[in-house]
TORKOL-4160 file (C-alpha; in steps of 0.2 Angstrom, whole numbers, padded with zeros to 4 digits, m for minus):
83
<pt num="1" X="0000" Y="0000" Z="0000"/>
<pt num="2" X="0006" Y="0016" Z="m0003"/>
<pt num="3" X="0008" Y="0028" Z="0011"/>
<pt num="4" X="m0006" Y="0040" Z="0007"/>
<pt num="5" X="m0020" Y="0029" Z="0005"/>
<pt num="6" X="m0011" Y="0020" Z="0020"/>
<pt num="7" X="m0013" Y="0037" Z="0033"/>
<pt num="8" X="m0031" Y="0041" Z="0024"/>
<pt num="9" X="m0036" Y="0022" Z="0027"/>
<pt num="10" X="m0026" Y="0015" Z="0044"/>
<pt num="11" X="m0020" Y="0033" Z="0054"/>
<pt num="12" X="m0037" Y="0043" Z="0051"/>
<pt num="13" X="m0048" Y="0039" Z="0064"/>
<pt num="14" X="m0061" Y="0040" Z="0052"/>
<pt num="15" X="m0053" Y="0027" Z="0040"/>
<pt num="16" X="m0060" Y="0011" Z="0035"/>
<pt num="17" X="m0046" Y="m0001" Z="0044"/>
<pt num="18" X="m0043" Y="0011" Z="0059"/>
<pt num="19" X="m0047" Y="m0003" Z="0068"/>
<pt num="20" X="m0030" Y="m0011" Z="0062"/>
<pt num="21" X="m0021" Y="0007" Z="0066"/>
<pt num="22" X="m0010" Y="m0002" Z="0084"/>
<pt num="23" X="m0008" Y="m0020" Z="0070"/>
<pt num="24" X="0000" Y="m0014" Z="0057"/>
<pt num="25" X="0015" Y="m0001" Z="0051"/>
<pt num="26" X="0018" Y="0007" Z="0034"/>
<pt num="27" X="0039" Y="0004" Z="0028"/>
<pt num="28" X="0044" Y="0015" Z="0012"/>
<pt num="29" X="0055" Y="0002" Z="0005"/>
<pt num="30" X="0056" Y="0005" Z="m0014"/>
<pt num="31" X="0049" Y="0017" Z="m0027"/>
<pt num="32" X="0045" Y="0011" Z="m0045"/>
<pt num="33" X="0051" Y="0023" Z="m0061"/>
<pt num="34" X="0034" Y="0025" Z="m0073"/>
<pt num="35" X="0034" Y="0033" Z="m0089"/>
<pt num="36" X="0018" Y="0040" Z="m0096"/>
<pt num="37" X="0013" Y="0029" Z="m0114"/>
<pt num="38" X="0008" Y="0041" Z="m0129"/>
<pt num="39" X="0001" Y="0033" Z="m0145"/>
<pt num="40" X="0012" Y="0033" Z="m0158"/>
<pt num="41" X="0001" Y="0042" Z="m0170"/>
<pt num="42" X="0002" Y="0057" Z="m0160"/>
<pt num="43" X="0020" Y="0060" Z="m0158"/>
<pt num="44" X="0019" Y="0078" Z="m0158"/>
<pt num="45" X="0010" Y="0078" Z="m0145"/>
<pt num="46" X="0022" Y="0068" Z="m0134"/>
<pt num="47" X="0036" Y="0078" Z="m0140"/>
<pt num="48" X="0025" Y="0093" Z="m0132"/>
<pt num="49" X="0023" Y="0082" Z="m0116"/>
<pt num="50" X="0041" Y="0080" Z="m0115"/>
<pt num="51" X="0047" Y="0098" Z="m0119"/>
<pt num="52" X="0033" Y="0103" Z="m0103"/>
<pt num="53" X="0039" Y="0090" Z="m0092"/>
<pt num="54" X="0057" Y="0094" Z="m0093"/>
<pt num="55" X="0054" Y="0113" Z="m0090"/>
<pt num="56" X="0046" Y="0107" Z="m0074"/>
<pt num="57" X="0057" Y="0095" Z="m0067"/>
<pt num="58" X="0072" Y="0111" Z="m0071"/>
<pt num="59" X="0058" Y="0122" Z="m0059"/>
<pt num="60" X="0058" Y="0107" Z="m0048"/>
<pt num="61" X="0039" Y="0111" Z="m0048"/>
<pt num="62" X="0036" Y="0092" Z="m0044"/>
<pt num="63" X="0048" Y="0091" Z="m0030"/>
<pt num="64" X="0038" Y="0106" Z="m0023"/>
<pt num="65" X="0020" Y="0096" Z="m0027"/>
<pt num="66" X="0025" Y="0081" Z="m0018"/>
<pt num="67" X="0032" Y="0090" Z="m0004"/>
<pt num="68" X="0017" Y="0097" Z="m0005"/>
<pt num="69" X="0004" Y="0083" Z="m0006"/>
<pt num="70" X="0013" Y="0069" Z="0004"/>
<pt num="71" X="0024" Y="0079" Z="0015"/>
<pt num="72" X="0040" Y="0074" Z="0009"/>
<pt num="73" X="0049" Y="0076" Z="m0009"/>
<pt num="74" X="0047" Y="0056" Z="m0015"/>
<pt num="75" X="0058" Y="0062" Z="m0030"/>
<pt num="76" X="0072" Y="0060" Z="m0019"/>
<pt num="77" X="0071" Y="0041" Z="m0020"/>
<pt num="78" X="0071" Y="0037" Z="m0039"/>
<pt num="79" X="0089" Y="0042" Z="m0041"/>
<pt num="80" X="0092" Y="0026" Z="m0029"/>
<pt num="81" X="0079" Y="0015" Z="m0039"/>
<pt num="82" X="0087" Y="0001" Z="m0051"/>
<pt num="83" X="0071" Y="m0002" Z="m0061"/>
């Protein structure tokens, strides 16, 4: 489980499985490296996609959205993942 459904789901005393919240911990062990899929018929598009994405990452405007949505920058673990 990932760590925000795990807080929204376990920690929140509202969640569904709250009951479980003293049973059972959440361990960031790994990150997976994604890449978005484009069809091929509209490259241009996905040459626009990639031309957006890489003036953001140079803003580290994601680093700052994860920081903001899941408290922490998560980006900072795919430069240790191997796949």
């Amino acid at each position: 489980m990932i760590e925000g459904p795990f807080k929204q789901q376990v920690l929140a005393k509202n969640g569904p499985y709250h009951n479980l919240a003293n049973d059972v911990v959440f361990n960031q062990f790994a990150v997976i490296k994604t890449w978005p899929l484009f069809n091929k018929k509209e490259q241009s598009f996905a040459d626009d996609y990639d031309k957006a994405m890489k003036k953001l990452k140079e803003e580290k405007i994601p680093n700052e959205l994860s920081k903001k949505f899941y408290g922490k920058d998560l980006f900072q673990y795919l430069n240790s993942a191997k796949r």
